[in-house]
N, C-alpha and C positions, 0 to 999 in steps of 0.2 A: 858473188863477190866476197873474199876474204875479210873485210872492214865487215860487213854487216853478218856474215857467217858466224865471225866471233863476238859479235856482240848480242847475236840469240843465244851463242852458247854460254854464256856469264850471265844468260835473263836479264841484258838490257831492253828496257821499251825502245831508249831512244839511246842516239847517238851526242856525242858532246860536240860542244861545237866544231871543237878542232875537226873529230872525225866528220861532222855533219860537212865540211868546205872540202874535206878530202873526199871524198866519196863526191861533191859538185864538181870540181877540178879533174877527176877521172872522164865527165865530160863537157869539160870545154867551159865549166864556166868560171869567169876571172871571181877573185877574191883577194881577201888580203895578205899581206905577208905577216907571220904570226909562228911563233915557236910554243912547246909547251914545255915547262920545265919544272923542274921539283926542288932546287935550290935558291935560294936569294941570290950567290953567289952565279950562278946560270942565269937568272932573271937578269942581272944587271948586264951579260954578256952577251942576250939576247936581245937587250935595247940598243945595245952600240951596235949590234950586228945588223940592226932592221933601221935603225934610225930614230932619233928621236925627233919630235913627241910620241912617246908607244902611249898602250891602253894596256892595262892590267885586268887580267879577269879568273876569278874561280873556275877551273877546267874539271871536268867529270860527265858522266853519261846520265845521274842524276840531278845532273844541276841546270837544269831546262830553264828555272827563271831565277836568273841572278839577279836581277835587279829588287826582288821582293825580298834578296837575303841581303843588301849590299855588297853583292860580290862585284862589284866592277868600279875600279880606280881611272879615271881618265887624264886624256893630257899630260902625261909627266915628261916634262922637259929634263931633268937630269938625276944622277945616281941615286943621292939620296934619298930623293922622291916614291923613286921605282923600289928601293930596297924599304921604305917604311910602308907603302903602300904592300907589299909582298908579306912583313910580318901581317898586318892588319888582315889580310884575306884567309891568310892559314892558320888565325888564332880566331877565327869567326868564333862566334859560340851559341849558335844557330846550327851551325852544318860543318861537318868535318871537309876538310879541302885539300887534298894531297898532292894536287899539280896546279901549276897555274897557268894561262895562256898568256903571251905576250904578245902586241899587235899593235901593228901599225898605225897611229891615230890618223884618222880619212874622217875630213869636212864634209867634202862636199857639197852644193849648192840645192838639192832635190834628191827628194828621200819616194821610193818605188818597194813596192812587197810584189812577189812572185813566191806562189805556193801551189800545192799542188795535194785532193783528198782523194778517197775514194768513196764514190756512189755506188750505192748497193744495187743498183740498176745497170749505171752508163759506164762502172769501172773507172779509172783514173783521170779526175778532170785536174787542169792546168787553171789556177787564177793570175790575174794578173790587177794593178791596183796603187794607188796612191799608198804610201808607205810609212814609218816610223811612226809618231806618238796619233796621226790622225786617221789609223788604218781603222779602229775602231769605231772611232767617231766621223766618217765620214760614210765610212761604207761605200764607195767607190772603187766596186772590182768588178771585172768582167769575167769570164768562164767557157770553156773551150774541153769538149772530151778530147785526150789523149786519141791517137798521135797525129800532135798538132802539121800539119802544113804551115810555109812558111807566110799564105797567104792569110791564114785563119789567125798566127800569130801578132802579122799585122794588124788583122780586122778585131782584136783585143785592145788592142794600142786605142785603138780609132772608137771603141765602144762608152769609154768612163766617160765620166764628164768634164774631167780636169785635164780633158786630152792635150791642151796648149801649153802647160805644163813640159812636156815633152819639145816645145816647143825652143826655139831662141830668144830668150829677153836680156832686157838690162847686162845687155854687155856679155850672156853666158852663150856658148854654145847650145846647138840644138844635140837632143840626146840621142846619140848613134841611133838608127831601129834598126841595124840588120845587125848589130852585137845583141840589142835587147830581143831582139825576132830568135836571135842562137838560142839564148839563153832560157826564152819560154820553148823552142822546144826540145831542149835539153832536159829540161824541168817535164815535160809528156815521156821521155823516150827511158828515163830513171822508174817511173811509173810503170811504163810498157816491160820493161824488163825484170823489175824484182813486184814481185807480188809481197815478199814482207815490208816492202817499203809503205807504209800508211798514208802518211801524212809527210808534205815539208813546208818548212816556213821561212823563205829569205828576207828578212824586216830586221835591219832597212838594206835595200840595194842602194846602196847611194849612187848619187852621179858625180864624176869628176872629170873637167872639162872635157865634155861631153858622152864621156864613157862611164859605162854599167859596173859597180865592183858590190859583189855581196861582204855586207861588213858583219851581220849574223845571221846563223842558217841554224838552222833544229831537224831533223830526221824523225821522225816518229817508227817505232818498227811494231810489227804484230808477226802471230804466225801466217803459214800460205795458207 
């Protein structure tokens, strides 16, 4: 694939996020709407474009964890906001920042991680897992070698412990599984096909009323 071809050839490890959702979206899985732009003047025209509330973020191939440099602005309901939040990420003084990603701000009611390693053994396994700030601290994933069936996809769903989750309460829908069942094996079939794809990491998938949207994705790349 093109995306990841050029991005061995400039010696990236990994992919930024913008490319990380491009390279998911080639197949099939939903994400968010999100420009990347290199002027304040474009930022503001990418908020009206997407709608507001957007999210402001440090964009690059180096910038894996924005959140330990302060790169990410959230919530801005209007111009000013997105245009002072804009100076403040490109005058970091931590990290040089020369695009910035602009995005959709997505709630969501339940937050899901779907990634995918490679075993030196089994070759590219699919996780699947309770998401955002408690992906660590719960350690609630399940695991599936690549390429997944849509049955095995489901039988991940059914493995964690927080399976009800997935579930209907308090007034929310229940969360699609045969969008989430696409989507883990979409996440096997990206494995199955690029051997320099390493690692990926969608935290958080959020849910919104009752559908799957990757709100951030990471690439990891190595040689074949």
């Amino acid at each position: 694939m093109k995306l990841i071809e050029e991005a061995l050839k400039r010696g990236a490890t990994t992919l930024s996020e913008h490319e990380s959702k491009k390279l998911l979206t080639e197949y099939k899985i939903p994400v968010t709407q999100e420009k990347v732009v290199s002027t304040e003047n474009d930022a503001v025209a990418a908020a009206s474009e997407i709608g507001y509330p957007v999210v402001l973020k440090g964009s690059g191939d180096e910038l894996a964890h924005k959140t330990e440099f302060n790169l990410i602005a959230l919530d801005l309901r209007k111009e000013d906001e997105v245009r002072e939040a804009f100076k403040r990420l490109t005058t970091n003084p931590k990290v040089a920042v020369k695009e910035v990603l602009v995005q959709q701000m997505v709630k969501g009611d339940r937050e899901l991680v779907v990634g995918l390693t490679r075993d030196p053994q089994f070759g590219p396994c699919v996780m699947f897992g309770i998401g955002g700030i408690f992906t660590e601290i719960l350690k609630d994933t399940s695991f599936r070698v690549a390429p997944l069936t849509r049955w095995d996809a489901m039988d991940m769903m059914n493995d964690i412990r927080g399976k009800k989750i997935l579930d209907a309460f308090r007034g929310k829908p229940a969360i699609d599984r045969e969008i989430l069942a696409d989507i883990l094996m979409a996440v096997g079939q990206i494995g199955m096909e690029h051997e320099s794809v390493k690692e990926i990491d969608i935290n958080p998938l959020k849910v919104i009323n009752g559908k799957p949207v990757a709100v951030d994705a990471l690439v990891v790349l190595g040689k074949d």
